[in-house]
C-alpha positions as MATLAB code, in Angstrom:
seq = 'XXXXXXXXXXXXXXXXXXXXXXXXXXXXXXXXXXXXXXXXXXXXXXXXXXXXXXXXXXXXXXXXXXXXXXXXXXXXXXXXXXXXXXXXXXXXXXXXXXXXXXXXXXXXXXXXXXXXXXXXXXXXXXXXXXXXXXXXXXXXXXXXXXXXXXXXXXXXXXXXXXXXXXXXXXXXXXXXXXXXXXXXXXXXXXXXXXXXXXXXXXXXXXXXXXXXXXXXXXXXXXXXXXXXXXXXXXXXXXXXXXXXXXXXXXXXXXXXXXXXXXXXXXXXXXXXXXXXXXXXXXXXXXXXXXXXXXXXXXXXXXXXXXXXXXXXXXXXXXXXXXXXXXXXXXXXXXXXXXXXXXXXXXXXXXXXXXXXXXXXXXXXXXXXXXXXXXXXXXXXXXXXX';
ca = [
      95.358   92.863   89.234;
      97.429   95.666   90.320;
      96.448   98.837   91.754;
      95.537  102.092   90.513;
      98.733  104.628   91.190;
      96.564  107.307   91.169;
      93.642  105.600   93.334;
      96.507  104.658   95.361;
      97.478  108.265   96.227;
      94.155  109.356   96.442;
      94.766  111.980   93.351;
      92.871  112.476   90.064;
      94.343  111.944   86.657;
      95.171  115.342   86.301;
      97.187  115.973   89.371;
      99.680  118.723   89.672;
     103.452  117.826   90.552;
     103.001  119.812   93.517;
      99.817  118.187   94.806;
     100.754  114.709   94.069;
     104.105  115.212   96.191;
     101.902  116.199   99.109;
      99.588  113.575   98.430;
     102.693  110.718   98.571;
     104.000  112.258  101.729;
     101.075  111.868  103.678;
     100.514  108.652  102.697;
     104.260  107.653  103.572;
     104.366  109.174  106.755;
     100.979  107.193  107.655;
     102.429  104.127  106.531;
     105.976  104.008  107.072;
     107.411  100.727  108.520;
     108.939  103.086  111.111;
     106.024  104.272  112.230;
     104.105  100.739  111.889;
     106.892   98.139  113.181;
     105.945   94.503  112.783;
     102.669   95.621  110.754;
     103.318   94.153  106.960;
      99.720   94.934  106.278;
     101.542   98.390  106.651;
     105.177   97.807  104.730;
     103.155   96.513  101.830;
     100.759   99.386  101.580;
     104.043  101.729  101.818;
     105.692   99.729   98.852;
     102.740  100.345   96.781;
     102.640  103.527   96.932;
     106.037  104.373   96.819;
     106.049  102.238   93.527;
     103.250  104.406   92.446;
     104.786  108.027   93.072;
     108.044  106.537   91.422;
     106.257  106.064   88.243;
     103.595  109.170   88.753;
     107.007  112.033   89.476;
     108.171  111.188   86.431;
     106.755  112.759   83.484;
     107.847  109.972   80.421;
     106.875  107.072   83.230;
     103.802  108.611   83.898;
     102.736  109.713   80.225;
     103.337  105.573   79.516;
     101.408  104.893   82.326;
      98.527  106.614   81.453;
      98.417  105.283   77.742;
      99.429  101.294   78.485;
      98.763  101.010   82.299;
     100.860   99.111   84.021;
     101.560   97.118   81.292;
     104.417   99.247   80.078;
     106.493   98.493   82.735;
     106.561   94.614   82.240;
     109.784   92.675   82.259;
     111.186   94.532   85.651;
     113.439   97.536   84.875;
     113.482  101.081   86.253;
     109.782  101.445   84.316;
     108.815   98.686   87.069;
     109.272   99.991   90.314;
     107.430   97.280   92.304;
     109.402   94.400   90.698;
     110.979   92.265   93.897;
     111.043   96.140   95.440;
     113.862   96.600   92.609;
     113.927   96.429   88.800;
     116.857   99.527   88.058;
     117.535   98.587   84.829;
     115.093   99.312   81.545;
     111.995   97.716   80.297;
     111.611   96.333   77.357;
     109.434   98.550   75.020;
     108.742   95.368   72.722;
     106.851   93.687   75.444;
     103.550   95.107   74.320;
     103.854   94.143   70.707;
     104.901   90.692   71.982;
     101.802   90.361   74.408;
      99.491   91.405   71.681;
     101.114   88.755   68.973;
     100.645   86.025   71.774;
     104.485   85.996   72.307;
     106.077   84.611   75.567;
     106.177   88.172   77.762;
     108.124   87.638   81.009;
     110.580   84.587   79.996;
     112.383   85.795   76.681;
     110.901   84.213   73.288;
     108.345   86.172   70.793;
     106.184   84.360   69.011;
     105.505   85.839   66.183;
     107.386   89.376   66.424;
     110.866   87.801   66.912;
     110.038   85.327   63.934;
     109.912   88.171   61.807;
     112.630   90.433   63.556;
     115.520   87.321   63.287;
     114.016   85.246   67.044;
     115.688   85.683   70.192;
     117.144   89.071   70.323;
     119.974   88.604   72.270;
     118.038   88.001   75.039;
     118.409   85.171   77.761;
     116.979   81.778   77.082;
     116.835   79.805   80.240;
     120.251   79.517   82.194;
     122.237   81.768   84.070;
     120.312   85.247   84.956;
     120.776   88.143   86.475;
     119.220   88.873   90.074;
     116.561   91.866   89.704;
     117.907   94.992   91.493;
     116.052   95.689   94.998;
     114.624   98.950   96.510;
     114.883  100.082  100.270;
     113.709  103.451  101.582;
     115.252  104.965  104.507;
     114.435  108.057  106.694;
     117.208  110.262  108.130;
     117.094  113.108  110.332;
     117.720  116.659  108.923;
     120.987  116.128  111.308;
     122.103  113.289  109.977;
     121.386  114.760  106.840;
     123.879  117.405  107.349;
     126.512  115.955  108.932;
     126.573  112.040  107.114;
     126.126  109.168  109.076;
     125.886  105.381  108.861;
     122.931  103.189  108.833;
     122.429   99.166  108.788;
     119.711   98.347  107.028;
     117.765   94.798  107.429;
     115.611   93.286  104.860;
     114.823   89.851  103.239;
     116.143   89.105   99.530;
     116.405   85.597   97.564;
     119.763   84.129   98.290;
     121.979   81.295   96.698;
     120.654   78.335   97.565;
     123.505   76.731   99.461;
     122.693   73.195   99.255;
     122.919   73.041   95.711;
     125.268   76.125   95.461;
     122.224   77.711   93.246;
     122.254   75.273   90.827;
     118.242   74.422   91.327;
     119.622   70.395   91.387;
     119.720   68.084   94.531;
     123.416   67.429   95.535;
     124.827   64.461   93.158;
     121.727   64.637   90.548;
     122.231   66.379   87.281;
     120.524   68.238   84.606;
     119.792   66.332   81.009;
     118.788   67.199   77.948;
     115.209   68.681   77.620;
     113.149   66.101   75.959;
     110.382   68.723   74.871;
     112.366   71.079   72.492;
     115.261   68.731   72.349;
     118.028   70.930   74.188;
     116.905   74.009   71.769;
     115.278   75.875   74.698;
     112.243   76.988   71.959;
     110.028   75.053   70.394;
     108.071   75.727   66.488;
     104.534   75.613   66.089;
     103.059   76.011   62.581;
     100.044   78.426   62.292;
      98.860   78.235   58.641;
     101.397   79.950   56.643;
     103.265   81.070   59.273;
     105.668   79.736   61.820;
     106.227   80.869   65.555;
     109.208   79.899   67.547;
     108.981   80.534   71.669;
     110.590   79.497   74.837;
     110.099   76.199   76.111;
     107.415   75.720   78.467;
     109.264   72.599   79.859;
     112.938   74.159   80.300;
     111.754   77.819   80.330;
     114.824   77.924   77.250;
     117.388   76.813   79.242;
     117.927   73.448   76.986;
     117.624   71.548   80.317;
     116.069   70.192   82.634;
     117.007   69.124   86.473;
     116.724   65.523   87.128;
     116.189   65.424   90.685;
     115.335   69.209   92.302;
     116.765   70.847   95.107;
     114.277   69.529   98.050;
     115.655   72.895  100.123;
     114.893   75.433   96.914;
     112.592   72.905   95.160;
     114.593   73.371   92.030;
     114.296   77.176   92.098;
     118.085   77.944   93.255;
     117.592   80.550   95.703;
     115.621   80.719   99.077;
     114.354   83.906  100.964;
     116.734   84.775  103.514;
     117.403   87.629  105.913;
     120.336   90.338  104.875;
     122.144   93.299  106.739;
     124.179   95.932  105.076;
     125.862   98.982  106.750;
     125.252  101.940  104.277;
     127.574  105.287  104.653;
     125.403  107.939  104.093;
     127.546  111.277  102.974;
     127.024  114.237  104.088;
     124.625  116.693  101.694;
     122.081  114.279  100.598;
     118.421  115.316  100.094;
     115.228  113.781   99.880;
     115.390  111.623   96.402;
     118.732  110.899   97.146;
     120.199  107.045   95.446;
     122.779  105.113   97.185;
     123.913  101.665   95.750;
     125.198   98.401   96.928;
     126.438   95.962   94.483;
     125.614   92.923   94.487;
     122.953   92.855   97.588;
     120.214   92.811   95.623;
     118.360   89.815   94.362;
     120.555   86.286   93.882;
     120.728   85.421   89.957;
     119.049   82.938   88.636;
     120.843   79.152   88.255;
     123.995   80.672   89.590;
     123.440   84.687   87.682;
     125.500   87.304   88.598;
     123.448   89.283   91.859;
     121.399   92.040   91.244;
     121.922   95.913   93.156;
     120.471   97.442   96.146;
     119.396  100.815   95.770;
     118.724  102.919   99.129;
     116.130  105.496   98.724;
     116.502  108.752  100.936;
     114.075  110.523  103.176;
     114.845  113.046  105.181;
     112.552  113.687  107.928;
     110.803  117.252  108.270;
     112.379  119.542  110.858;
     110.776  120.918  114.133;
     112.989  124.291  113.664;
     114.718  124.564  110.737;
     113.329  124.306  106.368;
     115.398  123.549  103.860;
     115.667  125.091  100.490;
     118.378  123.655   98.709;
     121.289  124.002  101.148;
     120.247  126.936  102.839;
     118.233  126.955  106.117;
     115.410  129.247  107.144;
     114.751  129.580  111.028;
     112.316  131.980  112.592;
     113.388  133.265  116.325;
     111.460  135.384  118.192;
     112.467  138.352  120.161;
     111.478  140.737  123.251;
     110.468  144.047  121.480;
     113.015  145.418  123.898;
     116.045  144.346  122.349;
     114.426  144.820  119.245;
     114.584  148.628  119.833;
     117.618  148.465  122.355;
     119.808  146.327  120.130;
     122.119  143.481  121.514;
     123.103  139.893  120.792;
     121.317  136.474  121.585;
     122.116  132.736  120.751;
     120.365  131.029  117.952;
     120.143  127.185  117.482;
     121.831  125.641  114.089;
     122.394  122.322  112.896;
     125.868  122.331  114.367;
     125.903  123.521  117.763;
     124.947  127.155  119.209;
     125.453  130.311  117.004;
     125.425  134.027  117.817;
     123.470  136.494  116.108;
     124.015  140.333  116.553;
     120.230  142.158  116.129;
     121.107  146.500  115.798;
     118.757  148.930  117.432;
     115.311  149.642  116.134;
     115.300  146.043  114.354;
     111.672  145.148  112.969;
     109.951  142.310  112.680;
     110.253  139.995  109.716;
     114.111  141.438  109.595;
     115.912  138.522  107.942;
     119.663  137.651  109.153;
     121.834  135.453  107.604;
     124.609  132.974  108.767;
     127.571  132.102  106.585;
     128.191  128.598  106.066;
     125.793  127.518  108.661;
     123.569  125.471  106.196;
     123.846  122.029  104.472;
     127.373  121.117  103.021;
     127.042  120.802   99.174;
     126.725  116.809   98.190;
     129.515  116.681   95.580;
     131.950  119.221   97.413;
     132.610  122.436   98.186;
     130.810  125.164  100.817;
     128.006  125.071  103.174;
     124.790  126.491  102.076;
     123.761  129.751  104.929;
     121.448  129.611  107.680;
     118.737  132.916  107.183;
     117.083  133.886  110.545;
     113.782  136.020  110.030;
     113.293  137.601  113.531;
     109.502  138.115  114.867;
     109.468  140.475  117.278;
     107.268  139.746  120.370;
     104.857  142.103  121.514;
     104.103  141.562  125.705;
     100.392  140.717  126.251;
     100.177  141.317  129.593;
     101.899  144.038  131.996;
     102.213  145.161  135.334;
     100.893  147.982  136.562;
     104.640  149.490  136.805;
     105.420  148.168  133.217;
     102.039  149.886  132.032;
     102.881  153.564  133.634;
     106.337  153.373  132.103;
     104.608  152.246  128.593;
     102.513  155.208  129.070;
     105.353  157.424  129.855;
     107.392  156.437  127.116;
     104.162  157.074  124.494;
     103.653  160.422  125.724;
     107.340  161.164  125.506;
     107.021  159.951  121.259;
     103.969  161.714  121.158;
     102.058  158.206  120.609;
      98.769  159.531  122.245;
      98.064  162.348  120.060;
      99.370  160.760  116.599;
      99.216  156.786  117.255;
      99.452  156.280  113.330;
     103.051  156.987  111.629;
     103.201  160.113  109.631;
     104.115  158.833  106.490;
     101.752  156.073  106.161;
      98.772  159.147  107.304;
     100.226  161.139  104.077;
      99.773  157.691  101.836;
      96.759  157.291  103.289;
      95.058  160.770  102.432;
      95.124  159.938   98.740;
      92.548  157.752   98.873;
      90.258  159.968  100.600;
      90.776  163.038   98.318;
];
């Protein structure tokens, strides 16, 4: 039995969008293969819920979740996140109909609904299949982010068998007729009046059976093996991001066409910098000096060191902004800004030198005999008329 998304990501029924992306990102970061290398107590638990906040972010996923459970995301798909890690495609809405009219679900034939609805469907009855897509998430740095980079990426997928070249048969048997629905690949059963027509529990509706199985597959076609892909990563991308590689997903099926990797972004949370869109926010702080002095210091972006000019009498929470010193747009064109918001700093302690010329400097502005601002003592005064 699968588990509860939302027990999964600790969140009630009723979460917010807001709340539940919190609640996934805590989760992720605590159980990130990353962060838990060699732990696959740790991978799994990451799959899961990642599979669960796919489903959950999405409000027509997560509207069919709540009213079927996870059985509306039967038959793989993009409804079926946790299917082999992939499943990109669509599921089939039928399923549920079928289940409840005791059709065959997973492998293809429908009982009683495709007896009425002309059998079959188009759909695949044994034979050649298509590999399910595959799903692998991968954390960049804000940097890398920004600028585009390559990664290779490990992970383990069902291959071609190569012994019997995916075929399912050991080398120099061959496959013959299915004696149980007769090379049909569905067999009839009478119920009373009515007649249902499924797959073949003996060929699965391929019309054939293997003679003599693969002994390195055991007649399955495919074995788990380990694959690495180098993935360009573009410059631009954001958290959410999809990149695709064809064909390095699951192996097909008897010889089926291979399904897709998909490549799930993350980008890690920066130390200095936030990211709204593809602007950057950065707070600096500053000696109240050159706040009231005016001058120029060096700021920190994503590219290297930047100059900022601050003008005399500056305050804090001032906000400056950087042309083109942000994220470069995903599909083309210019680089978001980088907005400094300067804090001015405010010396706690003082010499005794720095104090008398504090002093000085008060009595000179008149600080000691009218410490408040005259125009916020004039706001002030209506509230005690």
């Amino acid at each position: 039995m699968a588990n509860d998304y939302y027990e999964l990501l600790g969140v009630s029924r009723d979460v917010s969008e807001s709340d539940l992306k919190k609640a996934y990102r805590k989760k992720a970061v605590k159980y990130h293969p990353d962060k838990n290398p060699d732990d696959a107590a740790a991978e799994a638990k990451f799959k899961e819920i990642s599979e669960a906040y796919d489903v959950l972010k999405d409000a027509d996923k997560r509207a069919a979740y709540d009213r079927y459970g996870h059985a509306a995301f039967k038959q793989g798909g993009m409804g079926n996140p946790g299917a082999g890690r992939g499943g990109m495609g669509g599921h089939d809405p039928f399923d549920i109909f079928r289940e409840a009219f005791g059709g065959g679900g997973g492998g293809g034939a429908g009982g009683i609904f495709e007896e009425f609805f002309g059998g079959g469907g188009g759909q695949s009855h044994g034979g050649a299949q298509h590999g399910s897509d595959l799903r692998y998430d991968l954390e960049i740095t804000l940097e890398e982010a920004a600028k585009g980079t390559e990664k290779e990426i490990k992970y383990r997928r069902p291959v071609s068998c190569k012994k019997c070249n995916g075929s399912g048969a050991e080398p120099g048997s061959s496959k013959v007729t299915c004696p149980t629905c007769g090379g049909a690949g569905q067999v009839t059963s009478n119920r009373g009046f009515i007649s249902y027509r499924q797959v073949c529990p003996s060929c699965q509706g391929a019309g054939q059976t293997i003679e003599k199985p693969c002994t390195s597959c055991r007649g399955e076609g495919r074995v788990m093996d380990s694959s690495t892909v180098k993935v360009r990563i573009p410059a631009g991308v954001h958290t959410g991001s999809k990149l695709r590689s064809a064909g390095k997903g699951e192996a097909g099926h008897m010889g089926g066409q291979a399904g897709d990797l998909y490549i799930i972004i993350h980008v890690k949370e920066h130390e200095l910098f936030e990211r709204h869109d593809n602007d950057l926010f950065c707070e600096v702080p500053i000696k109240f000096t050159l706040a009231a002095l005016g001058g120029s210091i060096s700021v920190p972006t994503l590219f290297g060191k930047g100059s900022l000019k601050i003008p005399a009498g500056t305050q804090t929470g001032t906000t400056f902004r950087l042309r083109e010193q942000g994220i470069p747009a995903l599909r083309g064109g210019r680089k978001g800004d980088l907005l400094i918001r300067v804090q001015v700093e405010v010396p706690t302690k003082l010499t005794s030198e720095q104090t008398a010329k504090l002093e000085e400097y008060a009595e000179a502005c008149g600080d000691p005999a009218n410490p408040v601002s005259e125009s916020f003592v004039e706001k002030a005064k209506k509230f005690f008329r």
